[in-house]
C-alpha positions as a printed Julia matrix, in Angstrom:
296×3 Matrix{Float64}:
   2.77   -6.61   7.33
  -1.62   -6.67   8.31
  -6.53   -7.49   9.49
  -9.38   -6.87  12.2
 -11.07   -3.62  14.04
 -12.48   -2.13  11.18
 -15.89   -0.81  13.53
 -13.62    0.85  15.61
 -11.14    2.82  13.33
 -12.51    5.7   13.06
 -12.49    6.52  16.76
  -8.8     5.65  16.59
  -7.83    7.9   13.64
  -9.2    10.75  15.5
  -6.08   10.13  18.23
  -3.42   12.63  16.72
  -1.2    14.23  19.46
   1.55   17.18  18.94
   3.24   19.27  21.36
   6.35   21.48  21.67
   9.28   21.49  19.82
  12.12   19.54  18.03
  14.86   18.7   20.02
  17.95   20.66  19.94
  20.47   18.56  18.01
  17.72   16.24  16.74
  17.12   14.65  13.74
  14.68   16.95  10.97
  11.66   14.85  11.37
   8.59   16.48   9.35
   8.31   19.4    7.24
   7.59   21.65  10.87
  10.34   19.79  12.39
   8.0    16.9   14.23
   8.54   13.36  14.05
   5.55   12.38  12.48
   4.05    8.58  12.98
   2.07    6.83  10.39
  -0.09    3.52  10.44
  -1.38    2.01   8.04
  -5.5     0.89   8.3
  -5.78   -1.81  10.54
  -5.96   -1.84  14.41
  -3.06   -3.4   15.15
  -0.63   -1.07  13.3
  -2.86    1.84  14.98
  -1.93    0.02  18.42
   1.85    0.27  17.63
   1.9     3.52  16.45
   0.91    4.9   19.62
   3.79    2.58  21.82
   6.14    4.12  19.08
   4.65    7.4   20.25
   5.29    6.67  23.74
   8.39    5.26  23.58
  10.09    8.85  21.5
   8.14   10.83  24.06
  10.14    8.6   26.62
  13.59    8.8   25.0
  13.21   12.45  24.95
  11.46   13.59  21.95
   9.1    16.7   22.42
   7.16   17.06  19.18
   5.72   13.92  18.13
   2.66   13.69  15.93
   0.03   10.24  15.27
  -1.74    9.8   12.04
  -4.81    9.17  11.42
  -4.85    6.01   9.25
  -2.73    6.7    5.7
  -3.91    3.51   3.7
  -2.43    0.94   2.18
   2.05   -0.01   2.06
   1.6     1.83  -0.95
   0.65    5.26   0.4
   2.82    4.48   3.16
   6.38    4.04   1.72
   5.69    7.26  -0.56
   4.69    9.17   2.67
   7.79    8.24   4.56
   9.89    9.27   1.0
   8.69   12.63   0.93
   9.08   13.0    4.41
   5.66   13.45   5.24
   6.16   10.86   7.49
   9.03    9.33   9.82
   7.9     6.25  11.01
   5.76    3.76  10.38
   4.88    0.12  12.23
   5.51   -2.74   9.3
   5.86   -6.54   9.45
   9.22   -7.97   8.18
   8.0   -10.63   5.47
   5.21   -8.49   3.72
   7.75   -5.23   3.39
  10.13   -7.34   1.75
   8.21   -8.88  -0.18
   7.25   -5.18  -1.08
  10.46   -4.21  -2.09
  11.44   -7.63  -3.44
   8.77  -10.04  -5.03
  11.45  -12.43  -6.05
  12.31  -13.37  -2.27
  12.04  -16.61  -0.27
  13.24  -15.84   2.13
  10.97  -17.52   5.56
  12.55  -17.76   8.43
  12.44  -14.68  11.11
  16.15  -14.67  10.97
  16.56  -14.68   6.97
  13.22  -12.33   5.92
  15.0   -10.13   8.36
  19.03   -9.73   7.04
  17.44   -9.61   3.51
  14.99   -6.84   4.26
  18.12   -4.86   5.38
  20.06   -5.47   2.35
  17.0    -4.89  -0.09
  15.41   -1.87   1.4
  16.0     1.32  -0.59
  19.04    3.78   0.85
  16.19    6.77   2.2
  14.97    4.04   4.0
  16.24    2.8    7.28
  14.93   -0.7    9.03
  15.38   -0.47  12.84
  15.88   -4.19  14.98
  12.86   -6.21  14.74
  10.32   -6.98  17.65
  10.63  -10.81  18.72
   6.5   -10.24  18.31
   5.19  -11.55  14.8
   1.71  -11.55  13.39
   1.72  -14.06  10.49
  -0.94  -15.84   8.86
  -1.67  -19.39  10.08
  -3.84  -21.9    9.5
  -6.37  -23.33  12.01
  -8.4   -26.06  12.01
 -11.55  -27.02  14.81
 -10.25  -29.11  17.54
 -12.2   -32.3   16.01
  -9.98  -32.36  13.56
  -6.84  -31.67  14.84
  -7.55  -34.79  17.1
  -8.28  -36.46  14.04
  -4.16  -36.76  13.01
  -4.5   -33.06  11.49
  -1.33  -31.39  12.93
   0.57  -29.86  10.56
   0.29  -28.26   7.01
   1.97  -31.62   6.21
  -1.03  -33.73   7.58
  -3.33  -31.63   6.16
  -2.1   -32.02   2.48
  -3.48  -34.84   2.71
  -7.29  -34.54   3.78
  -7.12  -30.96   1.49
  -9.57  -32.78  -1.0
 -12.21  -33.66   1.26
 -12.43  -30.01   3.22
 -13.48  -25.8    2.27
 -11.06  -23.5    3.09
 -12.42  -19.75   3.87
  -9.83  -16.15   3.7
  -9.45  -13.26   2.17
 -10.22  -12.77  -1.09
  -6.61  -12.72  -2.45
  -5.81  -15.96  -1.1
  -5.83  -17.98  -4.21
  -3.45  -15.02  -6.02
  -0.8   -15.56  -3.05
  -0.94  -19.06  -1.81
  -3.3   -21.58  -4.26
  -0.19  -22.56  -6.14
   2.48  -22.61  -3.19
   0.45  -24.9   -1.23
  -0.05  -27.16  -3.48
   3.5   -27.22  -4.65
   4.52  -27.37  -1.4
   2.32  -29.5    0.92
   0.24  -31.46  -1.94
  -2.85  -29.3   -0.95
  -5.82  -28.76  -3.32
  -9.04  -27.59  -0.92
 -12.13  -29.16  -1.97
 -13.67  -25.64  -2.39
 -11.82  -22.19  -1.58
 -14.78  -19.57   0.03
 -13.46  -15.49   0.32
 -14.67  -15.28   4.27
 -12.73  -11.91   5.78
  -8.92  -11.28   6.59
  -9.16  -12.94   9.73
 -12.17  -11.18  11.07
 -15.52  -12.47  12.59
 -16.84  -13.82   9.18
 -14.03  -16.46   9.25
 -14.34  -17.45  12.34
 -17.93  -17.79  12.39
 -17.74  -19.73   9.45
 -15.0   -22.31  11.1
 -16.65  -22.57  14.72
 -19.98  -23.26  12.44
 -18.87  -25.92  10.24
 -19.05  -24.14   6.88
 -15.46  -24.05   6.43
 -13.14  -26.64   7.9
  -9.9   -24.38   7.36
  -9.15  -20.82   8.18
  -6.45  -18.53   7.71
  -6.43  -16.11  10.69
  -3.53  -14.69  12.56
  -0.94  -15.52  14.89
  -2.28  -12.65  17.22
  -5.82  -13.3   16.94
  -7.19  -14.16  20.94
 -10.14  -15.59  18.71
  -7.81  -18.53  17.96
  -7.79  -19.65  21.93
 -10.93  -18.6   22.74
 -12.67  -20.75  20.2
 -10.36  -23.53  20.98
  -8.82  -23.6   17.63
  -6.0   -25.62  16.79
  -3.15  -24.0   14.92
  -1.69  -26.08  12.27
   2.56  -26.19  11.95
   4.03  -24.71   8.92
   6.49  -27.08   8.82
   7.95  -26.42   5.46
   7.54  -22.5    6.08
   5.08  -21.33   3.46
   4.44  -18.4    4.96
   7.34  -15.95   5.53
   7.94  -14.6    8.71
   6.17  -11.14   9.6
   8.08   -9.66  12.72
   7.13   -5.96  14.02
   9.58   -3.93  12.44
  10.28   -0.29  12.56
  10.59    1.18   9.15
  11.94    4.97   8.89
  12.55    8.06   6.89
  17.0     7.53   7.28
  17.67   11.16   9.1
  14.04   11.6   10.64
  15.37   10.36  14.48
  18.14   11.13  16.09
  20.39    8.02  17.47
  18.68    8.83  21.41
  15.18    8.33  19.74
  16.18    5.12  17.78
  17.62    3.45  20.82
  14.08    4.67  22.68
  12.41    2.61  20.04
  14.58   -0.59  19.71
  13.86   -0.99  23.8
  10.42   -1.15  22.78
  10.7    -3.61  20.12
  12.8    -5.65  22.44
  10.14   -5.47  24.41
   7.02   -6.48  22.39
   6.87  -10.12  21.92
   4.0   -12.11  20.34
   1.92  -13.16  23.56
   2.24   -9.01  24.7
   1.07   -8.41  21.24
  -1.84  -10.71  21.65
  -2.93   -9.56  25.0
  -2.69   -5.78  23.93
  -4.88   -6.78  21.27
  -7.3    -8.13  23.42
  -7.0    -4.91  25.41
  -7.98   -3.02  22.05
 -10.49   -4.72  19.83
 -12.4    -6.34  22.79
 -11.81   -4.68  26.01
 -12.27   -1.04  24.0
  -9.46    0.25  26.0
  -8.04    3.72  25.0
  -4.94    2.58  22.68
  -3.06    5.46  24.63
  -3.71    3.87  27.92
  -2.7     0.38  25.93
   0.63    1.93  24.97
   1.55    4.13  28.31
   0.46    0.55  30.22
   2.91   -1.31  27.83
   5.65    0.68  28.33
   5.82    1.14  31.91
   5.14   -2.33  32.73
   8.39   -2.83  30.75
  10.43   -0.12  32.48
  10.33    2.01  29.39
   8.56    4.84  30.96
């Protein structure tokens, strides 16, 4: 788990709310009693931070606290084990990955039971969101009309085109693609992860592949053309609460599995249209979300 908004972080990390007190009976949340939210530094997981917020607030809890930004899964997953944190917005197939580099595991379904069975006992994984943001790979419509379709078809034009990603691509996904799919790019260029570099570079010409994301509303407004995974390189990444075990009470972990239930990959995508190009409020976003969905 995740990207983009980097211009307009810091006005998000400056949204921290707290209010009132713990409920009677609750769980001990923070060292003052709070439940305390973390993201880490991207938009997105900024966005869902604040629907978590909501969605506690909803389900009855009085003290709840936002983050500013806390950095990288890293800084994160020691947070939440000191209890400086409760809860944090992660995506299923990086986090296990995390806590297992030996899985391969891919599918939504099988990232999702092994995350459960690998994540460490202070930990707890609430039910994931049907909503995924995974890495794909997109290609110009010209060539998609050209027989490019799949990772499959383009194994074999790889030689002939330039990828451009982030910087760690060739560390993560060099080898598996070319084990898997037959793919050797003619040249590999470090763009952005899945920002306005890449995709100026695709809708130019300078790259003919791109790895974006499957929330990206850059993808349809350029007219991109996704390319099917069809041997599942990439792991599933669905929106998954992760949590400090004994930081919510059982009320306050149902209030957040509605809104996972809720959240599904096109909502995703049109929230983050909402943030990162609209310049909405991500609290308006997130009260919006949730009582559009009867969660409010």
């Amino acid at each position: 788990m995740k990207r983009m908004w980097i211009a307009i972080l810091s006005s998000v990390a400056l949204l921290a709310t707290a209010c009132g007190n713990p409920l009677e009976g609750g769980a001990e949340g923070g060292p003052t009693g709070e439940i305390i939210i973390g993201a880490s530094d991207v938009g997105e997981s900024l966005l869902l931070a604040q629907i978590y917020a909501g969605a506690l607030r909803n389900a009855g809890a009085e003290n709840v606290t936002v983050r500013p930004p806390v950095g990288s899964r890293e800084v994160v997953v020691k947070a939440l084990q000191d209890r400086s944190l409760s809860v944090v917005p992660d995506y299923s197939g990086n986090l296990l990955q995390y806590f297992d580099k030996a899985s391969e595991a891919t599918t939504s379904e099988d990232v999702f039971a092994e995350l459960k069975q690998k994540v460490p006992e202070q930990f707890e994984v609430l039910p994931q969101a049907p909503a995924e943001d995974k890495d794909l790979l997109v290609v110009r419509k010209e060539l998609a009309d050209s027989g490019v379709r799949t990772f499959s078809d383009l194994g074999k034009r790889c030689g002939e085109l330039v990828f451009g990603g982030p910087g760690q691509w060739s560390d993560r996904w060099k080898e598996k693609i070319k084990a898997l799919y037959g793919c050797e790019f003619k040249e590999i260029r470090t763009t952005d992860t899945g920002g306005p570099v890449t995709v100026a570079a695709l809708r130019s010409g300078d790259i003919q592949v791109a790895d974006l994301f499957s929330t990206s509303s850059t993808i349809a407004s350029n007219g991109f053309v996704p390319l099917e995974d069809d041997k599942n390189m990439f792991p599933a990444q669905n929106i998954v609460p992760l949590v400090a075990k004994g930081t919510l009470s059982e009320r306050e972990i149902q209030g957040l599995n509605a809104a996972s239930a809720a959240l599904t990959t096109e909502k995703l995508t049109d929230l983050n249209v909402e943030f990162s190009e609209q310049k909405r409020n991500p609290l308006d976003i997130a009260e919006d979300f949730l009582k559009q969905n009867g969660l409010a």
